[in-house]
C-alpha positions as CSV (number, residue, x, y, z in Angstrom):
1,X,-10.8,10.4,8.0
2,X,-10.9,12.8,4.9
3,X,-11.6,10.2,2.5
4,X,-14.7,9.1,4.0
5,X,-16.1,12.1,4.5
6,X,-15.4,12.6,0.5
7,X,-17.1,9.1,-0.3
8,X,-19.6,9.9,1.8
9,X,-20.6,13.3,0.2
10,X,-20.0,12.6,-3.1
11,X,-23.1,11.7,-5.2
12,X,-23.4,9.1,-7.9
13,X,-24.9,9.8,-10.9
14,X,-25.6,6.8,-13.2
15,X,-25.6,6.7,-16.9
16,X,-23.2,10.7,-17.4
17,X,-22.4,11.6,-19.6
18,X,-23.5,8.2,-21.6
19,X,-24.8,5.5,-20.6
20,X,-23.3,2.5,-18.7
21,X,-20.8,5.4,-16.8
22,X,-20.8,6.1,-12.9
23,X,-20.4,10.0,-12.7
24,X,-18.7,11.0,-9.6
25,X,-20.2,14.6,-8.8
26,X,-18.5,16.3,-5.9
27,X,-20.6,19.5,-6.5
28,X,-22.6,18.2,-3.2
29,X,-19.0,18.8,-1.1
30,X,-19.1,22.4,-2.5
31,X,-21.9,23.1,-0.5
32,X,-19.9,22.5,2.6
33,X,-17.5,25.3,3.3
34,X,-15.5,23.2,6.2
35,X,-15.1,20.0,4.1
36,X,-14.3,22.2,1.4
37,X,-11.1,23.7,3.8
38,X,-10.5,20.0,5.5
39,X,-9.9,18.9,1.5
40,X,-7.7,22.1,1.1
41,X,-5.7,21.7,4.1
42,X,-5.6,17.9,3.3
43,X,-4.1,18.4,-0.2
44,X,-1.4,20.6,0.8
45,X,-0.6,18.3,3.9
46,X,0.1,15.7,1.3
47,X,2.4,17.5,-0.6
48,X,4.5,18.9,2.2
49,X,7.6,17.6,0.8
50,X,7.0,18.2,-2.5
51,X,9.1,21.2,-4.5
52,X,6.5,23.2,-6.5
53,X,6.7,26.4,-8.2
54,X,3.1,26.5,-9.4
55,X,0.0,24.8,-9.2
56,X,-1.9,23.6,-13.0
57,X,-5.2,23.1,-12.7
58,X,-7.1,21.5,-15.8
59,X,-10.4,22.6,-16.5
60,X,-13.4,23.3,-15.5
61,X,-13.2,21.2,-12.4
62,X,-9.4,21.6,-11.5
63,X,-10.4,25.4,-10.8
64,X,-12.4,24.3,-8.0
65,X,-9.9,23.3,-5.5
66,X,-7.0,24.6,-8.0
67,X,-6.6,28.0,-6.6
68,X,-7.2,27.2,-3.3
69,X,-4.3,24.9,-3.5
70,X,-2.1,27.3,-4.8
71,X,-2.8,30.0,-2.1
72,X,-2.2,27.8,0.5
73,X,1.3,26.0,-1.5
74,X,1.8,30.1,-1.8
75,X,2.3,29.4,-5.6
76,X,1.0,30.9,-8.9
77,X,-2.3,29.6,-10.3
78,X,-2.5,29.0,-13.9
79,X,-5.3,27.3,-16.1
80,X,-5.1,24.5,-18.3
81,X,-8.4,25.1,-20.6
82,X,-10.4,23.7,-23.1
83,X,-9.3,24.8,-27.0
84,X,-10.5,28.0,-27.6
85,X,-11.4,29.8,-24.0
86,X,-8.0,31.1,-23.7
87,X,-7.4,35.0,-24.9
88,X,-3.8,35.0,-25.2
89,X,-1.6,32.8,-27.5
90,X,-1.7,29.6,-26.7
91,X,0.0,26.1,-27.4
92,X,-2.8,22.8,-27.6
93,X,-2.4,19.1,-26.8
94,X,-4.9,17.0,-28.4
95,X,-5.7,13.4,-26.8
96,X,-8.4,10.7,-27.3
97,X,-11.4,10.0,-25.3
98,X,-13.7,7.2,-26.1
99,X,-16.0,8.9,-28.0
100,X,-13.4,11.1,-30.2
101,X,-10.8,13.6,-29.5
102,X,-10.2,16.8,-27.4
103,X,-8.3,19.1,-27.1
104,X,-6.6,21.4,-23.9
105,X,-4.5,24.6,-24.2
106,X,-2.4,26.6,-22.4
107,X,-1.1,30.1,-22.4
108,X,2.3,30.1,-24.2
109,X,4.2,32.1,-21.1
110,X,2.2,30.2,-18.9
111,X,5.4,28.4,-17.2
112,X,8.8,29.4,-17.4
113,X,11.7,26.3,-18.2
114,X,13.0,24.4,-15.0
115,X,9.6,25.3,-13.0
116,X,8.2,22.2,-11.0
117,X,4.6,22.3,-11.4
118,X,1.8,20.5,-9.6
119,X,-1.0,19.1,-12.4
120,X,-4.0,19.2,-10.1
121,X,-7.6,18.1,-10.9
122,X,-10.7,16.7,-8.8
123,X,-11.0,13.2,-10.3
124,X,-8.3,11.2,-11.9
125,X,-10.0,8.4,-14.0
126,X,-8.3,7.0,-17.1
127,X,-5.4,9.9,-17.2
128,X,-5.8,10.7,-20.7
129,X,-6.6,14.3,-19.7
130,X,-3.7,14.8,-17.6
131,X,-1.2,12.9,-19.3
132,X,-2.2,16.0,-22.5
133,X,-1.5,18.7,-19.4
134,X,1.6,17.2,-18.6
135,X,3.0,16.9,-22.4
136,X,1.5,20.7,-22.4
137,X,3.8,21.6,-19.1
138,X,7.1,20.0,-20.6
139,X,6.7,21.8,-24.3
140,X,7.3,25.3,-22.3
141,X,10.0,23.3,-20.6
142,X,9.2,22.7,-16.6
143,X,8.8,19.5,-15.5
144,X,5.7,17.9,-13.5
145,X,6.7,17.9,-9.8
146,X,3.6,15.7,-8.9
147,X,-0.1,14.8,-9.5
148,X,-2.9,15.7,-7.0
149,X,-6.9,14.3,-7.1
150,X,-9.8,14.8,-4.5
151,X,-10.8,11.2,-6.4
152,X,-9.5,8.6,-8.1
153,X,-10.8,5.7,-9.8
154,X,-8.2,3.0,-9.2
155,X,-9.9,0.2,-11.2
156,X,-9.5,2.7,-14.5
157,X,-5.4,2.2,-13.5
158,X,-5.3,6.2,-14.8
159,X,-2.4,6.6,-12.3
160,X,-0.1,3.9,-14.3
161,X,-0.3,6.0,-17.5
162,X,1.0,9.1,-15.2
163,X,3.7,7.7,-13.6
164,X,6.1,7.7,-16.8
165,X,5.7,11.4,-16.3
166,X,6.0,11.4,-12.5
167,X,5.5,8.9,-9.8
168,X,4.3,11.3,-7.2
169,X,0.6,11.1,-7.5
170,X,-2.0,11.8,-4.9
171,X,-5.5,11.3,-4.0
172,X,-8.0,11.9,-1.0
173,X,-10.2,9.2,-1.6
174,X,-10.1,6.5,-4.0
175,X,-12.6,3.6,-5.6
C-alpha cells in the first residue's frame, strides 16, 4: 500500500527547523523514480471525481509533485511562491507561523473567476500555509475544488482549518 511505502521512505529529522519539531523529509522518496510515479498515479487516482481546472502548488515543496500532478490531471500548473520570487505583478497573503509571519504571493492573472483549482502541497501540518493559498485563490475569484498531501500530520488537526474552505482533502499517508 502507497502509504507505507511513503512512511517507510520518509526520514525523520529531529529538532528542524527548531528544536522540539519532527521534520518530515521526503527528499529520500525523490531518489526513487517508481515511488515517485506510484505517488503520482496515486494522487490523481484520488481525485478522479474531482472537477479541476488547475492544479496550485505552494512553494518550494508543492513543485515537487505539483506539476507532475497537473500533467497527469491534464491541467495548468501555476505557483504559489514566497513574497518576492515572483516577476510579474502579484497579489500577497500574509499568515502567522509560530515564530512570526510570512508571506505567499501569486501572479495577479494567475486564475481566471469560476476556475476550480486543486491547492496541492507535500505535507499538510497545521494549514496555516494553505489556508493563505486558498484566500489567495478566491481574491482572483475561483474557488478551491479540493486539497491534496503526500503527508499529513493528523494530530496538528491542519485539515479542520481547511475544511471551511473545502471539505475534499486528501493525503497518501498520514501520522
Amino acid at each position: 500500500m502507497i502509504a507505507e511505502k511513503i512512511k517507510k521512505t520518509v526520514r525523520d529529522v529531529n529538532d528542524f527547523p527548531k528544536p522540539g519539531i519532527v521534520f518530515k523529509d521526503i527528499t529520500p522518496i525523490l531518489k526513487d523514480p517508481d515511488l515517485c510515479q506510484e505517488i503520482l498515479k496515486s494522487l490523481a487516482a484520488q481525485l478522479a471525481d474531482e472537477k479541476i481546472d488547475v492544479v496550485a502548488g505552494i512553494e518550494s515543496r508543492g513543485f515537487l509533485f505539483g506539476p507532475g500532478l497537473a500533467q497527469l490531471l491534464n491541467v495548468p500548473f501555476i505557483p504559489i511562491r514566497k513574497a518576492g520570487k515572483l516577476p510579474y505583478k502579484t497579489i500577497k497573503e500574509s499568515y502567522a507561523l509560530e515564530y512570526g509571519t510570512a508571506t505567499i504571493e501569486v501572479h495577479e492573472d494567475a486564475l481566471f473567476p469560476g476556475q476550480k483549482v486543486l491547492i496541492h502541497d507535500d505535507l499538510l501540518a497545521t494549514g496555516g500555509t494553505v489556508v493563505a493559498a486558498s484566500k489567495l485563490v478566491m481574491q482572483l475569484g475561483a474557488t478551491v475544488a479540493a486539497y491534496s498531501f503526500i503527508i499529513s500530520l493528523d494530530f496538528l488537526n491542519g485539515k479542520d482549518r481547511l475544511t471551511s474552505y473545502e471539505a475534499n482533502v486528501y493525503s497518501l499517508a498520514g501520522y
